[in-house]
C-alpha positions as CSV (number, residue, x, y, z in Angstrom):
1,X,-38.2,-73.9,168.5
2,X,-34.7,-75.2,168.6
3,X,-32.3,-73.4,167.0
4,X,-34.4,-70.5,166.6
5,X,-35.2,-70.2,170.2
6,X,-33.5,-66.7,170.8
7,X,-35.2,-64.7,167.9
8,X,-38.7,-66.5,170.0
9,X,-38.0,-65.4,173.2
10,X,-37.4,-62.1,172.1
11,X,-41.2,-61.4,171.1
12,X,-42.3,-61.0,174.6
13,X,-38.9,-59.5,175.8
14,X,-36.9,-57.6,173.7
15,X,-33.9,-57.3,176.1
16,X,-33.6,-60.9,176.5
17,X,-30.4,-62.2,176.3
18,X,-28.4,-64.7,173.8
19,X,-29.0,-68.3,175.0
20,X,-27.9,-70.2,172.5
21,X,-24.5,-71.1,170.8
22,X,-24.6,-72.5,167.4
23,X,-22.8,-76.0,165.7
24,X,-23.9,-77.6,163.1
25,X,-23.1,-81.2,162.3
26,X,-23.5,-83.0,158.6
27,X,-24.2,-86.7,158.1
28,X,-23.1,-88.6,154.9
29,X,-25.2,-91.7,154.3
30,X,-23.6,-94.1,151.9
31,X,-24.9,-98.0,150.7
32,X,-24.7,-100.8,152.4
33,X,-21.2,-102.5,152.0
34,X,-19.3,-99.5,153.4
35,X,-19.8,-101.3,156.5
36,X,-18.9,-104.8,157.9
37,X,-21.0,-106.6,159.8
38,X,-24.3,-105.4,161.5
39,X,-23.0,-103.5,164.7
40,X,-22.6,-99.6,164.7
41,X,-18.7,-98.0,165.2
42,X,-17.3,-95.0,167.2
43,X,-14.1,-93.6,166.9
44,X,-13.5,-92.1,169.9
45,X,-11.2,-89.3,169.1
46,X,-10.8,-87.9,165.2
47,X,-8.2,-85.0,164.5
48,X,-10.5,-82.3,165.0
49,X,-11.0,-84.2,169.1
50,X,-14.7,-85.0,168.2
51,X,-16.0,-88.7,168.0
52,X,-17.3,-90.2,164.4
53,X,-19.5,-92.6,164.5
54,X,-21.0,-95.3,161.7
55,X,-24.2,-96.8,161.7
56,X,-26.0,-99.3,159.9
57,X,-29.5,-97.3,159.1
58,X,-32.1,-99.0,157.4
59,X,-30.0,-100.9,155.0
60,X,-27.6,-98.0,154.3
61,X,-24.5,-96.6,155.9
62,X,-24.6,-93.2,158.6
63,X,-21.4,-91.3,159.0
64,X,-21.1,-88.8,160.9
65,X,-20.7,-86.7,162.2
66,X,-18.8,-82.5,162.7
67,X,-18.9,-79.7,164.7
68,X,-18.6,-76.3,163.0
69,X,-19.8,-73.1,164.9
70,X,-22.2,-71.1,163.1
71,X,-23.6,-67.1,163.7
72,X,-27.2,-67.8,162.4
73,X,-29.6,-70.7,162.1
74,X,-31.3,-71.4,158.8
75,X,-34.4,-73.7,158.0
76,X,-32.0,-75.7,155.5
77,X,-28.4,-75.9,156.6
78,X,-25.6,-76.6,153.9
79,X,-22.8,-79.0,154.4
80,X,-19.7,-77.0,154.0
81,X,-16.9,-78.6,151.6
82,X,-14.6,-78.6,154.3
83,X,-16.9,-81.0,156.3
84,X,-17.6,-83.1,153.7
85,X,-13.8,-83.5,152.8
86,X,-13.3,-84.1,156.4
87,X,-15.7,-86.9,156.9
88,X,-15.0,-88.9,153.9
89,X,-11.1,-88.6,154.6
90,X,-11.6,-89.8,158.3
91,X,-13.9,-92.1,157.9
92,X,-11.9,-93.5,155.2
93,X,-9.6,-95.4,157.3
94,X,-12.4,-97.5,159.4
95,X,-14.7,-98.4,156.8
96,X,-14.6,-101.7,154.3
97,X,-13.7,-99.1,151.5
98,X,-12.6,-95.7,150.9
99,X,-15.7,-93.3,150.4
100,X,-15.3,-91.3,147.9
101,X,-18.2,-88.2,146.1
102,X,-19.7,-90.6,144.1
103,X,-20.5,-92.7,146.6
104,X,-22.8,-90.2,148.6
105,X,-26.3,-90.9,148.7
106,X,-27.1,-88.4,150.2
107,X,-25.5,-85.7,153.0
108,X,-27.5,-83.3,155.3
109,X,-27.0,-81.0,158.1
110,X,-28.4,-80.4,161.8
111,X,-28.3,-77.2,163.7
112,X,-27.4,-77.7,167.6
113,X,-29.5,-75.7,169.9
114,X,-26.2,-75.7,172.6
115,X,-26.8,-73.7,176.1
116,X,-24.2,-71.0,176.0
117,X,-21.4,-70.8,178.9
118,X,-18.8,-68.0,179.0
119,X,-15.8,-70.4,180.3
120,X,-16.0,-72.2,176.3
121,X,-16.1,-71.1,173.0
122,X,-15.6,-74.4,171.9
123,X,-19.2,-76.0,171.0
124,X,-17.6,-79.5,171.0
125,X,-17.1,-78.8,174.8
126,X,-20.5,-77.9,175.6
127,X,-22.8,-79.4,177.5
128,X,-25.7,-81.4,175.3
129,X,-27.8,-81.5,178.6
130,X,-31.1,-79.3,178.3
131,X,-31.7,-76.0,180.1
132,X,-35.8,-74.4,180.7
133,X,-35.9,-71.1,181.4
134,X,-39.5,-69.3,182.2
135,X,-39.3,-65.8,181.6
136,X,-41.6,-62.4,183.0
137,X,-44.2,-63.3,180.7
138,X,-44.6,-66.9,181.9
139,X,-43.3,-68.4,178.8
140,X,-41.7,-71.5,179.0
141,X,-38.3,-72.0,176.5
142,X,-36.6,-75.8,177.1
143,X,-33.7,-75.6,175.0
144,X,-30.2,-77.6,174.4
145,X,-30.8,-81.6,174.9
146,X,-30.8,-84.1,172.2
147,X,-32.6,-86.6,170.3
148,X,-31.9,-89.2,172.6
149,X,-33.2,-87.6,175.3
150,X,-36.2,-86.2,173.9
151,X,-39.1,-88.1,176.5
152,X,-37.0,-86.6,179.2
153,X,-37.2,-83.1,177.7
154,X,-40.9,-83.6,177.1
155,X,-41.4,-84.7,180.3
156,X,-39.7,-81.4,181.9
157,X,-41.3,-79.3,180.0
158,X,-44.9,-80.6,180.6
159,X,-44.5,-80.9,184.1
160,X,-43.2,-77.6,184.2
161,X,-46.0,-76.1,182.4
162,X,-48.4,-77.8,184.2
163,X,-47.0,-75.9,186.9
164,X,-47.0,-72.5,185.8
165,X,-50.3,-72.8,184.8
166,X,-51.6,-74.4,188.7
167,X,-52.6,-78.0,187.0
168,X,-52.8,-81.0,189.1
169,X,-49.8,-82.9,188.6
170,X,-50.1,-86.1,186.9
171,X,-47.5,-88.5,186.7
172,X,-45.8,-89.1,182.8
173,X,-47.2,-92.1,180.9
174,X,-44.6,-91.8,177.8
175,X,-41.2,-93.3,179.8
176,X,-42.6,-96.9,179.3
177,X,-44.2,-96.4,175.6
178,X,-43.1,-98.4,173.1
179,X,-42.4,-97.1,169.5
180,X,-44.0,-99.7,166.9
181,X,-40.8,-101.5,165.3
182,X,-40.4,-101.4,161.6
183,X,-40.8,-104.9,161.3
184,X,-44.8,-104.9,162.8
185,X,-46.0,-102.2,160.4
186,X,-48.7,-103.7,158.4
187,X,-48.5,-101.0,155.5
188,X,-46.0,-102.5,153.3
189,X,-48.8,-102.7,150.4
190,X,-49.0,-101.9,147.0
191,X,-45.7,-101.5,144.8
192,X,-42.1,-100.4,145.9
193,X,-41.5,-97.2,145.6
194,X,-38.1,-97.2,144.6
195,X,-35.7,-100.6,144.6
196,X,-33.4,-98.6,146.3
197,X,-35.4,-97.7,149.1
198,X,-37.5,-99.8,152.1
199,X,-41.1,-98.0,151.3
200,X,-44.0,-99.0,149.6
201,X,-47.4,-97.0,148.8
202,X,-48.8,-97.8,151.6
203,X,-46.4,-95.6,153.5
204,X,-47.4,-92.9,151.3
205,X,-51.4,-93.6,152.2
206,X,-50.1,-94.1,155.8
207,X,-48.9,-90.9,156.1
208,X,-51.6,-88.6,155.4
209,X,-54.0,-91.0,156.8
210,X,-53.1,-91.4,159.5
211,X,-50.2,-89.0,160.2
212,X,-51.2,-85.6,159.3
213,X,-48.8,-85.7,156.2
214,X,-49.5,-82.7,153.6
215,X,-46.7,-82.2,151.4
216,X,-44.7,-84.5,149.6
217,X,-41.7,-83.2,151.6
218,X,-43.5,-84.6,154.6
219,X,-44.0,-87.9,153.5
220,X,-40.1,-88.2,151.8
221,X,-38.4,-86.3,154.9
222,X,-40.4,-86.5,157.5
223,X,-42.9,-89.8,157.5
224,X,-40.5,-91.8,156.0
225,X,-36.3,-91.2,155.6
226,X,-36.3,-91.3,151.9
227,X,-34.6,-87.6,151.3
228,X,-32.4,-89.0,153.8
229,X,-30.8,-91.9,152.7
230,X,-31.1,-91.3,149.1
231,X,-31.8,-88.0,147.6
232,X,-31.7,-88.8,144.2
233,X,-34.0,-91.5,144.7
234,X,-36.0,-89.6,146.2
235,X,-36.8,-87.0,143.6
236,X,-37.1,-89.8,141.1
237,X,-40.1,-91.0,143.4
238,X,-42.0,-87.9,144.3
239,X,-43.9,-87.1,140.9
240,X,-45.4,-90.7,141.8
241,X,-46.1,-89.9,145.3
242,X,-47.7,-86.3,144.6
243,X,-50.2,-88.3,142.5
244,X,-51.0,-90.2,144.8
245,X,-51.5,-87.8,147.7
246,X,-53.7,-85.3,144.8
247,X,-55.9,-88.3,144.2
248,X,-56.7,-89.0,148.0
249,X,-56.3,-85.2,148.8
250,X,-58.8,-83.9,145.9
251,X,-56.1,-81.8,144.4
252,X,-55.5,-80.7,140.8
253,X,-52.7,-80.8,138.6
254,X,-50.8,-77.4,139.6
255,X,-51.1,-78.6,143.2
256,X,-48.8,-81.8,141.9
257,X,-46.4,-79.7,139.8
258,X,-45.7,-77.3,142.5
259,X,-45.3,-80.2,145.2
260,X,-42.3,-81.7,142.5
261,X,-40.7,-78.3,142.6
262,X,-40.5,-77.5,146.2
263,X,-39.6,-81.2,147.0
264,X,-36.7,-80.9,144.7
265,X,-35.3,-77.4,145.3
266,X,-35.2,-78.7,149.0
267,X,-33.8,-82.1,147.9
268,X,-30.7,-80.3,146.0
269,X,-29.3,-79.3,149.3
270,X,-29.1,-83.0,150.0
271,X,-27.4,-83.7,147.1
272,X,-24.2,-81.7,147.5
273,X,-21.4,-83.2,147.0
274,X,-22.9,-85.9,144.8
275,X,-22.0,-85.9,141.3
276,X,-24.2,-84.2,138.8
277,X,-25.4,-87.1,137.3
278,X,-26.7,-88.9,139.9
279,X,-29.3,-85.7,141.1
């Protein structure tokens, strides 16, 4: 449940305590030429003592990246100006250019589930590694970690349950399974979406086919990283991709409409900071 794991383990203990310390980090995602050459760049040490990092990301820029404690998690962060001045200013002196507002494609925001220690109340100095906890009822929380450690957390936690629950332990298959590389995928048919993006219709079709896609926010966020490395673009492209789904999905014309109008309202948040005219 990550950063909503406290309010969860409270269901079947009301007196349990605070695990979790809040940060939230914002990414800004710009095009292409902001950085030279192919290879990603850390900073080790920016003003505020955290690193920034810049990647190239499926033909775009990634910047990021902040550390700004936070009381109470929400399903749809918002970058804070602050942050957003902070990263374009810093960043500013290692890129091929200065970023400026207009040059945002997109910005969004991550909540960091961070195990709580009473020695630090500075997030930035606490520990990323992951913490379970099984609690009176038997339920299992696995909490902190990170993306890049996510088989290992998986791995934990199913053993662990496994466990609890007197299975026969079997050894993990998942530490030696490949992810299919962008450059084997054999759905690149049918138009481009978008020139300023790398997905075609057959991602769309993919996605529900074969990946349990729903909504148009799952196959622009979540299926694919269009919301996330252009917003605007995005929106442009999801009246065409709610057709599509409706026609496959055997849904009517206020099932498209409504699909437009959730994907944008959440899109907006991923506009912030870009100018007006480009949302």
């Amino acid at each position: 449940t990550g950063a909503f794991c406290d309010p969860v383990r409270k269901l079947p203990d009301e007196r349990a305590e605070r695990m979790l310390s809040l940060s939230q980090g914002i990414h800004l995602v710009f095009d292409r030429s902001f950085l030279s050459g192919d290879n990603a760049l850390v900073v080790p040490k920016t003003p505020d003592g955290r690193v920034l990092f810049v990647i190239p990301w499926h033909g775009h820029t990634l910047v990021g990246t902040t550390d700004t404690p936070i009381d109470k998690a929400e399903l749809e962060p918002h970058a804070r100006e602050t942050e957003i001045d902070f990263v374009l200013e810093t960043a500013g002196s290692y890129l091929a250019k200065q970023p400026t507002r207009e040059d945002i494609l997109s910005v969004f925001t991550g909540i960091r589930p961070l195990v709580r220690s009473a020695k630090s109340g500075n997030t930035a100095a606490l520990s990323r590694d992951h913490t379970i906890e099984i609690d009176r009822s038997g339920m299992l929380t696995i909490t902190g970690g990170k993306w890049t450690t996510y088989r290992r957390m998986a791995e934990d936690a199913v053993n662990q349950a496994m466990a609890i629950a007197d299975f026969p332990h079997r050894p993990s298959t998942t530490s030696g399974l490949k992810i299919l590389p962008a450059d084997t995928r054999t759905d690149t048919a049918g138009e481009q979406l978008h020139p300023d993006l790398p997905y075609f219709v057959g991602d769309v079709t993919r996605a529900f086919r074969d990946e349990m896609a729903y909504t148009v926010e799952d196959v622009l966020a979540r299926r694919t990283r269009a919301l996330f490395l252009n917003a605007r673009a995005a929106v442009e492209i999801a009246p065409k991709v709610a057709e599509i789904m409706a026609g496959e999905l055997g849904k009517n014309g206020s099932w498209i409409e409504s699909q437009i109008e959730n994907f944008r309202q959440v899109a907006a948040n991923y506009c912030a900071g870009v100018s007006k005219d480009k949302v």
